[in-house]
C-alpha positions in Angstrom: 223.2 -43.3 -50.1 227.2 -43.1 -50.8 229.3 -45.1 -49.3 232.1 -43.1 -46.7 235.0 -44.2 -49.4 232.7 -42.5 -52.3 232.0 -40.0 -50.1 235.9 -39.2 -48.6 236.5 -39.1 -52.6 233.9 -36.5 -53.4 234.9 -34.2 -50.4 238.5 -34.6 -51.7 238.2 -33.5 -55.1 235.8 -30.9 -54.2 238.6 -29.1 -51.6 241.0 -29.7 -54.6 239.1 -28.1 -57.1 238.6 -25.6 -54.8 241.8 -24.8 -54.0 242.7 -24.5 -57.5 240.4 -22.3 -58.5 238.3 -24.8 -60.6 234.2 -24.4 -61.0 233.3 -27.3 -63.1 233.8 -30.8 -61.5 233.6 -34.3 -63.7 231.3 -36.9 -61.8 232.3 -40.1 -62.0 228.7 -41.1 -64.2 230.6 -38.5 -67.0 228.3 -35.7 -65.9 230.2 -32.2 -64.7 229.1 -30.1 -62.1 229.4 -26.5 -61.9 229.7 -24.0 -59.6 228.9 -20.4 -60.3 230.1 -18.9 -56.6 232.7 -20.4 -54.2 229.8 -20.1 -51.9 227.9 -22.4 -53.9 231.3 -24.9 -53.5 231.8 -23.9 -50.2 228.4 -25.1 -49.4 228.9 -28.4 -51.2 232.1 -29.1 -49.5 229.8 -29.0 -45.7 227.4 -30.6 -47.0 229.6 -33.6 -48.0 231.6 -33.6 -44.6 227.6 -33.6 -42.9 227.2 -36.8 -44.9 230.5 -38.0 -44.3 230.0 -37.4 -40.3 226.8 -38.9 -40.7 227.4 -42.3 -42.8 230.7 -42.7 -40.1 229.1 -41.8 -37.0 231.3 -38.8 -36.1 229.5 -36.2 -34.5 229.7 -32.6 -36.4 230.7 -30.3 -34.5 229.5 -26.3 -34.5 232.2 -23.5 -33.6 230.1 -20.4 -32.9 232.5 -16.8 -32.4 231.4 -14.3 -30.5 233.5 -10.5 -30.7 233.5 -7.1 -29.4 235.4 -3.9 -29.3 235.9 -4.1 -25.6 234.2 -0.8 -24.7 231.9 -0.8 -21.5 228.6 1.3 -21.7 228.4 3.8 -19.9 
């Protein structure tokens, strides 16, 4: 398992790269990673902050939105 300083440095290149509009990451073994979707990155990065929470005992925490016109039935 990674420790939370391996991990804090994987989550922060991956936002980077993200941001940036990058697919292909460089590990720090010399292997690359890459992305075909920013869903695909977009999943990596939660996963990361799950195992991030997890390895620092932070709970995750789960925002679920709920929306509506505003019209009444009749």
């Amino acid at each position: 398992m990674p420790t939370v300083v391996e991990l804090q440095d994987r989550l922060e290149a991956l936002r980077k790269a993200r941001a940036q509009g990058v697919t292909q990451l460089r590990l720090a073994d010399g292997r690359f990673i890459i992305y075909r979707t920013d869903a695909e990155m977009a999943a990596a990065i939660a996963d990361v902050e799950r195992q991030l929470a997890a390895a620092s005992g932070t709970p995750v925490q789960t925002i679920l939105a709920y929306g509506t016109k505003g019209l009444e039935n009749p």
